[in-house]
FIVEX-207362 format. One record per atom (N, C-alpha, C, O, CB): residue number from 1; residue in three letters; x negated, y negated, z negated. Coordinates in Angstrom, 3 decimals, decimal comma. Atoms other than C-alpha are relative to their C-alpha. Glycine has a CB too. Example, Ala and Ser with C-alpha at 12.3 -4.5 7.8 and 13.67 -1.06 7.14 Angstrom:
2
NODE_1_Ala_-0,890_1,190_0,000;
NODE_1_Ala_-12,300_4,500_-7,800;
NODE_1_Ala_-0,900_-1,200_0,000;
NODE_1_Ala_-1,936_-1,181_-0,665;
NODE_1_Ala_0,992_-0,027_-1,246;
NODE_2_Ser_0,820_1,190_0,060;
NODE_2_Ser_-13,670_1,060_-7,140;
NODE_2_Ser_0,770_-1,090_-0,730;
NODE_2_Ser_0,261_-2,198_-0,899;
NODE_2_Ser_-0,414_-0,462_1,415;
//
This chain:
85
NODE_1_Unk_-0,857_1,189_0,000;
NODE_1_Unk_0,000_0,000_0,000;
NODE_1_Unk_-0,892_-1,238_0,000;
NODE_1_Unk_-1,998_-1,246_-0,541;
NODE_1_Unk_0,969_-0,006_-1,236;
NODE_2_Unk_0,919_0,968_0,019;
NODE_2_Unk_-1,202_-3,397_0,703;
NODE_2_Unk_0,410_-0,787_-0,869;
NODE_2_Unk_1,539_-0,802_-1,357;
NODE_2_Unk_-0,263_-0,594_1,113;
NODE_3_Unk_-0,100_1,018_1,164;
NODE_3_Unk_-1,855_-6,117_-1,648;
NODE_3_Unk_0,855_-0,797_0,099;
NODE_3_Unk_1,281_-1,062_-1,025;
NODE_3_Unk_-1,004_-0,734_-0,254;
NODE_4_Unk_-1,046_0,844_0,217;
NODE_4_Unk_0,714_-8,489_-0,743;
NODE_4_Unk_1,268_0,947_-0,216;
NODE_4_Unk_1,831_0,607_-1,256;
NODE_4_Unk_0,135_-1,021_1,196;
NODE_5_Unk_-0,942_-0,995_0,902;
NODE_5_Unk_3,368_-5,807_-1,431;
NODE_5_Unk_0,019_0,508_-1,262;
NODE_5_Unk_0,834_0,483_-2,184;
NODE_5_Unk_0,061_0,975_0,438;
NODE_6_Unk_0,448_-0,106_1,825;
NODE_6_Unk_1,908_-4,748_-4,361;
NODE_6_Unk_0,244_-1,001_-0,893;
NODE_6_Unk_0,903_-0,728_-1,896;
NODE_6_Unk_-1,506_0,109_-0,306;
NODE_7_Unk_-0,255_1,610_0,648;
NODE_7_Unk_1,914_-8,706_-5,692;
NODE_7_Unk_1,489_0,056_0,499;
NODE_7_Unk_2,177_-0,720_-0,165;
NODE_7_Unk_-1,107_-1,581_0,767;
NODE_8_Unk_-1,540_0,677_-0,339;
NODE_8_Unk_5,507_-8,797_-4,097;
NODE_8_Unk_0,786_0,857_-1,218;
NODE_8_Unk_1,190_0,425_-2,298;
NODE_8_Unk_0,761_0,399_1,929;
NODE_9_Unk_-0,097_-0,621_0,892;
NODE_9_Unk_6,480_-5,727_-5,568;
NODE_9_Unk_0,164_-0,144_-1,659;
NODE_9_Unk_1,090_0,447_-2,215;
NODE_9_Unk_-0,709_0,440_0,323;
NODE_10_Unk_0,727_0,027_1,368;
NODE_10_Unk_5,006_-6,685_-9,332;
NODE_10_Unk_0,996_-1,209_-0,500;
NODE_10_Unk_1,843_-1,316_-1,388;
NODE_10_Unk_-1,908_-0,369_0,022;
NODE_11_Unk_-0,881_1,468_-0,004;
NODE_11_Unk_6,452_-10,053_-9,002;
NODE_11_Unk_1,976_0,063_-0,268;
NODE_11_Unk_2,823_-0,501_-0,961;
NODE_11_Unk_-0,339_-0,726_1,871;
NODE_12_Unk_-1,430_0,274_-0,043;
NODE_12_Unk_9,783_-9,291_-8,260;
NODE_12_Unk_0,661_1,267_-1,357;
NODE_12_Unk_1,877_1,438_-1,452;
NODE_12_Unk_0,640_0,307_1,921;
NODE_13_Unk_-0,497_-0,629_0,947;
NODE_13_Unk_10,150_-6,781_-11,309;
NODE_13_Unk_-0,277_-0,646_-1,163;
NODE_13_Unk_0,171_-0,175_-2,208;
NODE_13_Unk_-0,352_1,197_0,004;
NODE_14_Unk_0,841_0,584_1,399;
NODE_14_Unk_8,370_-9,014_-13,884;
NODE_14_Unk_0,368_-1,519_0,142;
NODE_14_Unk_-0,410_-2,425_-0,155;
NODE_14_Unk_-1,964_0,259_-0,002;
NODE_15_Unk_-0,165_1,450_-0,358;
NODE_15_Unk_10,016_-12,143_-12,958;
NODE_15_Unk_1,371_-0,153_-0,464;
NODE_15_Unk_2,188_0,711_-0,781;
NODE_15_Unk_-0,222_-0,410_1,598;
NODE_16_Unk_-1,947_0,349_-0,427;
NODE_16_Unk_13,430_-13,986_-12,973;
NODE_16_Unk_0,702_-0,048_1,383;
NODE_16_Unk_1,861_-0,054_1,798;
NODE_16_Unk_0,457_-1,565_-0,416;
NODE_17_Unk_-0,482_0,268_-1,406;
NODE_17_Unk_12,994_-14,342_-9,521;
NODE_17_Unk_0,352_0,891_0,973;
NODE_17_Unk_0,708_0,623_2,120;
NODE_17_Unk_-0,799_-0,619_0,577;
NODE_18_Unk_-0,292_-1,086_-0,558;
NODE_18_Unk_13,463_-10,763_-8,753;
NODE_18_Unk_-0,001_0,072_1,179;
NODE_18_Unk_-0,950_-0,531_1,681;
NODE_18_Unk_0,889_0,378_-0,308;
NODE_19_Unk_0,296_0,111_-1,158;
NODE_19_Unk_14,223_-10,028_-5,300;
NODE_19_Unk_0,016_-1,165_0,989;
NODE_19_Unk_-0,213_-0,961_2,181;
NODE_19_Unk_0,545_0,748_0,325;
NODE_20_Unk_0,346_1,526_-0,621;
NODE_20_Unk_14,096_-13,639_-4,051;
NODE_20_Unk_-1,449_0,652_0,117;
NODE_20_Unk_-1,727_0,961_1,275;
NODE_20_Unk_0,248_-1,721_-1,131;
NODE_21_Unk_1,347_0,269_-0,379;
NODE_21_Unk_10,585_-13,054_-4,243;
NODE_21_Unk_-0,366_-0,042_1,586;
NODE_21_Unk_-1,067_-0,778_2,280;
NODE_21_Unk_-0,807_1,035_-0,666;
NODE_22_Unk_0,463_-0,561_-1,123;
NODE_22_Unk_10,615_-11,327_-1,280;
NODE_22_Unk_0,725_-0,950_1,876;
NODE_22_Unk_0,704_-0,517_3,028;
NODE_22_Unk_0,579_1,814_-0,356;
NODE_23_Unk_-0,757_0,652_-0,873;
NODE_23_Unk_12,525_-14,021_1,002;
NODE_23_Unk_-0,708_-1,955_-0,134;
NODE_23_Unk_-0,231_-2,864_0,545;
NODE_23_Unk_1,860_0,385_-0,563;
NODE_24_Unk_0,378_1,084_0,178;
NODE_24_Unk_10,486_-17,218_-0,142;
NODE_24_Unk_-1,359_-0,119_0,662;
NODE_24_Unk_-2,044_0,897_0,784;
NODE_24_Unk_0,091_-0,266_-1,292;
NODE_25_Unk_1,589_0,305_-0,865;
NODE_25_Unk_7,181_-18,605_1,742;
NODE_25_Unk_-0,976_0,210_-1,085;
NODE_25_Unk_-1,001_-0,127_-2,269;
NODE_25_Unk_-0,288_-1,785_0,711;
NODE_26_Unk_1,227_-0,197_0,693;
NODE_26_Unk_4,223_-17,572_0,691;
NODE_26_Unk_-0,586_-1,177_-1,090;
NODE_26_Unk_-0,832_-1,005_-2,284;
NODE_26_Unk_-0,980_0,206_1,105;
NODE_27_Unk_0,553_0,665_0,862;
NODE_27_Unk_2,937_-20,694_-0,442;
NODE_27_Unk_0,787_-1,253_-0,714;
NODE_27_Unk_0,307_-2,325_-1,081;
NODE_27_Unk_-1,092_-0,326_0,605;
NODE_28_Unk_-0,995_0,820_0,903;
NODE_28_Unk_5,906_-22,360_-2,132;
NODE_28_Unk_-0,270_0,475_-1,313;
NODE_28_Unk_-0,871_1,545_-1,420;
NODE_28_Unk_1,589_0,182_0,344;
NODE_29_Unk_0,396_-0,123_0,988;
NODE_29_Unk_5,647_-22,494_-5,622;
NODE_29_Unk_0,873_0,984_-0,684;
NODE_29_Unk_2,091_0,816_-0,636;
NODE_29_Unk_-0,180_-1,123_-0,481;
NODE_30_Unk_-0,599_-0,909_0,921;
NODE_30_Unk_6,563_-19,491_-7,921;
NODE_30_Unk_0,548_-0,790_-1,180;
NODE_30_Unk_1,400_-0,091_-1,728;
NODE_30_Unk_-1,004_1,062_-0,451;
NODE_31_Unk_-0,428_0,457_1,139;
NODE_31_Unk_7,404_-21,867_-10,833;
NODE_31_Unk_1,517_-0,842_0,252;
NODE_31_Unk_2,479_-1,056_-0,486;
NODE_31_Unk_-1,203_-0,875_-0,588;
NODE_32_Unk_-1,310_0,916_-0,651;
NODE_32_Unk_9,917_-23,969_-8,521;
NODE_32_Unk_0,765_0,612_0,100;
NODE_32_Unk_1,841_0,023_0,196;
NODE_32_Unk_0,046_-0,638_1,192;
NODE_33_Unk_-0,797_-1,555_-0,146;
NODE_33_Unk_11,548_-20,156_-8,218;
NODE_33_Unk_0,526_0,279_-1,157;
NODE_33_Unk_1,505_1,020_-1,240;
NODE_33_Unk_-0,904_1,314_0,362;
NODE_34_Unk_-0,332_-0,815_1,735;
NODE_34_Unk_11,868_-19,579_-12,090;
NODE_34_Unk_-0,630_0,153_-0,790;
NODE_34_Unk_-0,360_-0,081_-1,968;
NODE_34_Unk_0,308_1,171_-0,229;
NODE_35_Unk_1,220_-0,679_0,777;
NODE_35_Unk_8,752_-18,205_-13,121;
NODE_35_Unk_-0,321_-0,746_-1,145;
NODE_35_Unk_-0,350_-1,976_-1,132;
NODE_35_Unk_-1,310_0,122_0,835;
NODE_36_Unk_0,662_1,106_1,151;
NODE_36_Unk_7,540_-19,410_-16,352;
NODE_36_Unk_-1,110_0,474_-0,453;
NODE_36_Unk_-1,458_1,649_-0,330;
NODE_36_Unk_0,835_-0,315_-1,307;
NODE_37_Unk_1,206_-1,271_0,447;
NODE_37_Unk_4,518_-18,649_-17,873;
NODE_37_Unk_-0,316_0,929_-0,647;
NODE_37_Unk_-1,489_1,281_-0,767;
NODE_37_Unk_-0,752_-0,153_-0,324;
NODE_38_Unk_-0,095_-1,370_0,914;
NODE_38_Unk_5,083_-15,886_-19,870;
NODE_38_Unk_0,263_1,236_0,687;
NODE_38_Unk_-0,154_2,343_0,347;
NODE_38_Unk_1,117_-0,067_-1,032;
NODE_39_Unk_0,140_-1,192_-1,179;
NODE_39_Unk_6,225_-13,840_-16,606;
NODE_39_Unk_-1,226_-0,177_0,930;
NODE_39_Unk_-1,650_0,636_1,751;
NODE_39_Unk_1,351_0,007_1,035;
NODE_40_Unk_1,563_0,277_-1,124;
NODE_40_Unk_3,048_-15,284_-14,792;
NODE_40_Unk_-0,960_1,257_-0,732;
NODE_40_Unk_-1,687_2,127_-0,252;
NODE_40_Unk_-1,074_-2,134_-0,266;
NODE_41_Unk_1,290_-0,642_0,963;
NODE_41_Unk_1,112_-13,685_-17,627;
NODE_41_Unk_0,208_1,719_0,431;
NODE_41_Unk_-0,613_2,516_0,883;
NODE_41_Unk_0,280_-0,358_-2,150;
NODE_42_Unk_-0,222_-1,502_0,074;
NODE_42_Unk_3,156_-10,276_-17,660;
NODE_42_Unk_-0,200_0,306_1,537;
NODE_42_Unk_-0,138_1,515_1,761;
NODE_42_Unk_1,594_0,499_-0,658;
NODE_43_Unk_0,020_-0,401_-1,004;
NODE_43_Unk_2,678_-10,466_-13,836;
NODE_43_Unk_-0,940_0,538_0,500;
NODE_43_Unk_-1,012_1,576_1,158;
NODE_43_Unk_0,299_-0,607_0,514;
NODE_44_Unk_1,736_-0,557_-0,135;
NODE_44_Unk_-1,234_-10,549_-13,716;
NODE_44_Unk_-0,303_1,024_-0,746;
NODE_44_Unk_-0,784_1,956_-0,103;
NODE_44_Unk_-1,145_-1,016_-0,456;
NODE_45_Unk_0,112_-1,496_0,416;
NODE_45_Unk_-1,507_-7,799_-16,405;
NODE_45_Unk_0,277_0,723_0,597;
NODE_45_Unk_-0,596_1,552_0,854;
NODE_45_Unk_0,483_0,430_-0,847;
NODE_46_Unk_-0,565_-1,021_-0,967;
NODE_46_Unk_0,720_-5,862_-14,211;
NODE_46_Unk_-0,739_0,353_1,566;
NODE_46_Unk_-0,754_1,351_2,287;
NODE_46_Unk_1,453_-0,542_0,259;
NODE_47_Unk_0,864_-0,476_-1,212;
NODE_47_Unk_-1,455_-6,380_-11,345;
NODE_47_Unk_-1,313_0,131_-0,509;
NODE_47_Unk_-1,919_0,129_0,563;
NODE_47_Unk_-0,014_-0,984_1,261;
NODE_48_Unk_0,746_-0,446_0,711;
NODE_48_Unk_-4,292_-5,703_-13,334;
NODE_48_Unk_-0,285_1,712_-0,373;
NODE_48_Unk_-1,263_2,378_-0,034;
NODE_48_Unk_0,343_-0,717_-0,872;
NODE_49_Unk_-0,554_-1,415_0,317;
NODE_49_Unk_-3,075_-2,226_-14,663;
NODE_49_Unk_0,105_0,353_1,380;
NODE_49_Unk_-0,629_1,305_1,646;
NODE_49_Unk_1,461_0,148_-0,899;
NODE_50_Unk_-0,805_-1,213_-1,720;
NODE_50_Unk_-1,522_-1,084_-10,606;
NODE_50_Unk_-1,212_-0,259_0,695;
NODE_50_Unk_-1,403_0,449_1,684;
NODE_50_Unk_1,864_-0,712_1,338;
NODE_51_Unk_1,427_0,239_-1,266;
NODE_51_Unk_-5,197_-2,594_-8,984;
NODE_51_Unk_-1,034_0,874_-0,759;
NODE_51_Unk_-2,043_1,211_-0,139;
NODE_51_Unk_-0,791_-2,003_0,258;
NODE_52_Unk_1,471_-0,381_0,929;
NODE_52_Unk_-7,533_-0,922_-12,024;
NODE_52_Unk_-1,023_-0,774_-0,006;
NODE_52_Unk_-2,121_-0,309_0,300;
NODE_52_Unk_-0,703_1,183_0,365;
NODE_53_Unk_0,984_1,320_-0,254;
NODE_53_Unk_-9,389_-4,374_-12,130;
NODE_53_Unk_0,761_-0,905_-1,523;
NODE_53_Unk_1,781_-0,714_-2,185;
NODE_53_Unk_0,335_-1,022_2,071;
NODE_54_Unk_-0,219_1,181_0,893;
NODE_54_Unk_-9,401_-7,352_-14,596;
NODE_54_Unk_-0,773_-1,322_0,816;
NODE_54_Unk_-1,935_-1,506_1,178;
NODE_54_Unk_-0,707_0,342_-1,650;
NODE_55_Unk_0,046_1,700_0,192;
NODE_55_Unk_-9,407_-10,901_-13,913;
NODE_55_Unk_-1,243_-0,942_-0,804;
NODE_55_Unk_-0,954_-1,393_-1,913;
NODE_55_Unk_1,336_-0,339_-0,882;
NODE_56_Unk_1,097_1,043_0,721;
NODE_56_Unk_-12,630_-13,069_-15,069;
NODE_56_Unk_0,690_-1,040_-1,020;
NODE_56_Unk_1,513_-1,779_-0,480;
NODE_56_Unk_-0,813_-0,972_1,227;
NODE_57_Unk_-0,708_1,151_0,929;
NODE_57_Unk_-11,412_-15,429_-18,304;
NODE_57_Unk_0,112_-0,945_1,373;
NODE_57_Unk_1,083_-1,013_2,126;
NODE_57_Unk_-1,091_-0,770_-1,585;
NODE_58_Unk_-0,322_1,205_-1,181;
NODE_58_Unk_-12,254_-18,291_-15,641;
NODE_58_Unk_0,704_0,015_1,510;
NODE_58_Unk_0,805_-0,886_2,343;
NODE_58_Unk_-1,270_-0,491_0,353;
NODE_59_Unk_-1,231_-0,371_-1,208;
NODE_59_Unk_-9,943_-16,742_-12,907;
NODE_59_Unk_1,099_-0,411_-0,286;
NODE_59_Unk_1,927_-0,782_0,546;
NODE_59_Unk_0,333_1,411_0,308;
NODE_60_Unk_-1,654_-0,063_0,607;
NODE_60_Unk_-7,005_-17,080_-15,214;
NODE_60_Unk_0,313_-1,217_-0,118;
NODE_60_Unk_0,020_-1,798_-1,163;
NODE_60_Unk_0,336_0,698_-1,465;
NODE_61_Unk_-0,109_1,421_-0,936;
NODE_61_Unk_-6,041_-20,265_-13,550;
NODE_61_Unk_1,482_-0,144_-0,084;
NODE_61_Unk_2,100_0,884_0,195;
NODE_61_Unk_-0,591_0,085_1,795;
NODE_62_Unk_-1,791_-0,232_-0,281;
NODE_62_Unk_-2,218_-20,988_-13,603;
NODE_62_Unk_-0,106_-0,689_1,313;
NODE_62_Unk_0,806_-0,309_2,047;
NODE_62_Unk_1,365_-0,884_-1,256;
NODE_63_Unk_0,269_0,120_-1,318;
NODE_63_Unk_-3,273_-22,560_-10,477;
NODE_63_Unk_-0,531_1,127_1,211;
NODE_63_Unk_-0,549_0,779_2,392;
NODE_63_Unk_-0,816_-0,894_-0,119;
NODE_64_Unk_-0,162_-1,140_-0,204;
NODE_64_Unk_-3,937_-19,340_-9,357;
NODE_64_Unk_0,528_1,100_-0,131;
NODE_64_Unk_-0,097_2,154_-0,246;
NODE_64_Unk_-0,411_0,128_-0,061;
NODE_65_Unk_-0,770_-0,835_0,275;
NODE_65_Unk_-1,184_-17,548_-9,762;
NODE_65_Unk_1,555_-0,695_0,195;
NODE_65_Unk_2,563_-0,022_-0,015;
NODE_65_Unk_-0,420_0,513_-1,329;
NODE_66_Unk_-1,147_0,946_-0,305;
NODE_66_Unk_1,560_-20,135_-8,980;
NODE_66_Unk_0,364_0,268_1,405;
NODE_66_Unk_1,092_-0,606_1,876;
NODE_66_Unk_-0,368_-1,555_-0,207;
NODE_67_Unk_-0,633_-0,074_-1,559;
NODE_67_Unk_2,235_-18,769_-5,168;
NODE_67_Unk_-0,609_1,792_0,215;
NODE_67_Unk_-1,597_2,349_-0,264;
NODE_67_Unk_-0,930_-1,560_1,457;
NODE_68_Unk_0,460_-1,249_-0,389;
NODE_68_Unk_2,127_-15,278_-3,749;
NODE_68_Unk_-1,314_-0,063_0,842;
NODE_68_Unk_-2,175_0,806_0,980;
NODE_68_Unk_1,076_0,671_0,740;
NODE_69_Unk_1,666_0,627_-1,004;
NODE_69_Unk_-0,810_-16,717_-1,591;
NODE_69_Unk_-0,750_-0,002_-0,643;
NODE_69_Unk_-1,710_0,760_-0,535;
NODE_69_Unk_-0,305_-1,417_0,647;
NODE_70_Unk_1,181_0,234_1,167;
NODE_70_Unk_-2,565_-18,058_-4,596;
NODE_70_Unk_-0,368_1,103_-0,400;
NODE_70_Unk_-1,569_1,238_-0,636;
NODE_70_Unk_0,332_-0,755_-1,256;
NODE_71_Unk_0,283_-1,270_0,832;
NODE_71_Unk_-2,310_-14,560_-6,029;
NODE_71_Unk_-0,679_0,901_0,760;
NODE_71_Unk_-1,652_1,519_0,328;
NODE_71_Unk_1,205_0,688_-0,529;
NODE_72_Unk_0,888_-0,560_-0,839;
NODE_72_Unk_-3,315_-12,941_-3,025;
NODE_72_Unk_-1,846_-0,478_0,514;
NODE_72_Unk_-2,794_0,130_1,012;
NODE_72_Unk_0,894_-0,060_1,047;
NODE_73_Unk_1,724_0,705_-0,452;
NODE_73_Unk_-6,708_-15,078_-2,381;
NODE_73_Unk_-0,404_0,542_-1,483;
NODE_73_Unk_-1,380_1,291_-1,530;
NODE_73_Unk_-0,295_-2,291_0,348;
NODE_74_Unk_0,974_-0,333_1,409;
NODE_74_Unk_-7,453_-14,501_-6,415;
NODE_74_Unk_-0,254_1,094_0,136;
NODE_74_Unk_-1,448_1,275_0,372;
NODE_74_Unk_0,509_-0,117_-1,444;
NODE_75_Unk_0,168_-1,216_-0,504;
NODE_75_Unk_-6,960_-10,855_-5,836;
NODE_75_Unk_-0,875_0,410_0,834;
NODE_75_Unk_-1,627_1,308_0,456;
NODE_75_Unk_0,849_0,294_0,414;
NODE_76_Unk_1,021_-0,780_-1,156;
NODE_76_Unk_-8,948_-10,010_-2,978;
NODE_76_Unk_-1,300_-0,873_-0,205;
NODE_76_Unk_-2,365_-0,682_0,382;
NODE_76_Unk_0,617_-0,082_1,878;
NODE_77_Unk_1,764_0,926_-0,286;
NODE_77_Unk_-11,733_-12,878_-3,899;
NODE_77_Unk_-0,495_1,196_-1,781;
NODE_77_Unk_-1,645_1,302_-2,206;
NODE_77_Unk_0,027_-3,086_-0,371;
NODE_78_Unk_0,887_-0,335_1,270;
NODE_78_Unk_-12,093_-10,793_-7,477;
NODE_78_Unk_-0,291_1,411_0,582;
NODE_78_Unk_-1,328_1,832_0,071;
NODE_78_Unk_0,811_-0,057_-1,708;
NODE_79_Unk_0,247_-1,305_-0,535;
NODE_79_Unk_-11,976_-6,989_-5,276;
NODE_79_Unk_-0,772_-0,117_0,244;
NODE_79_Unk_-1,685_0,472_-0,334;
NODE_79_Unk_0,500_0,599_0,777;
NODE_80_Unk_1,129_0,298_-0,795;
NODE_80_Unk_-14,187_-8,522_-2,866;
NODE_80_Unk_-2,065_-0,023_-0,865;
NODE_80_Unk_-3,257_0,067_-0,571;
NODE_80_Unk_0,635_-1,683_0,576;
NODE_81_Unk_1,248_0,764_1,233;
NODE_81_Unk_-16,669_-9,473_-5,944;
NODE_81_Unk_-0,573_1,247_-0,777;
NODE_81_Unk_-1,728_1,416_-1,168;
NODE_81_Unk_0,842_-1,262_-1,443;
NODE_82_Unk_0,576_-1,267_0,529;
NODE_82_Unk_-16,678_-6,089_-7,383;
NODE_82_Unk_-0,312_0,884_0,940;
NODE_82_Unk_-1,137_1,663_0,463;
NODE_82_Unk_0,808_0,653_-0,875;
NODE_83_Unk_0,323_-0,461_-1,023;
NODE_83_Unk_-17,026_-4,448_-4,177;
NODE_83_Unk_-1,619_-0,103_0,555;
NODE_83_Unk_-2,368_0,756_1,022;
NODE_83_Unk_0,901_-0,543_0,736;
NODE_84_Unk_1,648_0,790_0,054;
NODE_84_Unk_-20,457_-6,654_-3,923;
NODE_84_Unk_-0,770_0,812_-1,401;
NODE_84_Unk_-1,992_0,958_-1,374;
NODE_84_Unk_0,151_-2,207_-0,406;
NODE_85_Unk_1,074_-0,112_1,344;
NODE_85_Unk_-21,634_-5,317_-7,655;
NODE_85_Unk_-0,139_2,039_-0,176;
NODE_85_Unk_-0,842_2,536_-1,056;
NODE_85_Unk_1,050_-1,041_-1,935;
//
């Protein structure tokens, strides 16, 4: 499965915004949707746990994690990073 399904997926069970997720532009804002930060949080754990990866303290950006885009570039720039080590 690819990563933006996976993030869609994750999103739309750990959210308010449920299946909306899956009908909104990529880079519109998840918070303008519902999200608050307490499902942001349970969202990245959750993709955390389904990728077998963790997040750098200084990743954990609410600016990174505010758009399925945003989440997808953090994602593949922290794979990409362990992939390198």
């Amino acid at each position: 499965m690819q990563i933006k399904s996976i993030i869609l997926e994750i999103a739309s069970s750990n959210t308010d915004i449920g299946e909306k997720v899956y009908t909104i532009k990529e880079d519109d804002s998840l918070l303008d949707h519902g999200m608050d930060s307490l499902q942001m949080m349970r969202t990245v754990v959750e993709i955390e746990k389904r990728l077998d990866f963790k997040f750098n303290d200084e990743d954990l950006l609410t600016a990174n994690f505010t758009s399925i885009s945003s989440i997808i570039d953090s994602v593949n720039s922290v794979l990409s990073i362990g992939e390198n080590e």
